[in-house]
N, C-alpha and C positions, 0 to 999 in steps of 0.2 A: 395417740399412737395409731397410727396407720392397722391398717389391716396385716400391710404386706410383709410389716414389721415381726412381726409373729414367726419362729420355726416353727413350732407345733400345736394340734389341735389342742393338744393338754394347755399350753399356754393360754391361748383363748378363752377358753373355757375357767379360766381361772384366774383372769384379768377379769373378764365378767361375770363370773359369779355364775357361769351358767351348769346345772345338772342336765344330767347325760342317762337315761334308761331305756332300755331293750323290753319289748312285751312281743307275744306274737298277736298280730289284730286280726290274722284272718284263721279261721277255724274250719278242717276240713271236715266236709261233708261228703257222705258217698252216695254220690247221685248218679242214676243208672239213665243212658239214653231212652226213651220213647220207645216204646214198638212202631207204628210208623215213622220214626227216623230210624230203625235200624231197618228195615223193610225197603224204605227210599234211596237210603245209602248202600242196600246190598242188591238192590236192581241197580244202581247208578254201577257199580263195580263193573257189576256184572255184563253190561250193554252198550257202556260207554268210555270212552277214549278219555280217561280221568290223568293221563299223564304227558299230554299235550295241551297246550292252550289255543 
């Protein structure tokens, strides 16, 4: 059977046997900028034409 043969993903998946599960892979972490990056990036604000290229 064709691929294109298929209406839906449930079909697919059930033609071939295939399981189907949701996890989340990424895990937030609260990670704080540098003090010299925020120091570089509030001279850069501050001195420079950051909204022209």
């Amino acid at each position: 059977m064709a691929f294109s043969d298929f209406k839906t993903i449930a079909q697919v998946q059930e033609e071939y046997q295939i399981k189907y599960s949701e996890a989340d892979f990424i895990e937030y972490i609260d990670l704080k900028p540098s003090a010299i990056f925020t120091q570089e990036f509030d001279f850069s604000e501050k001195n420079m034409d950051i909204f022209t290229s």
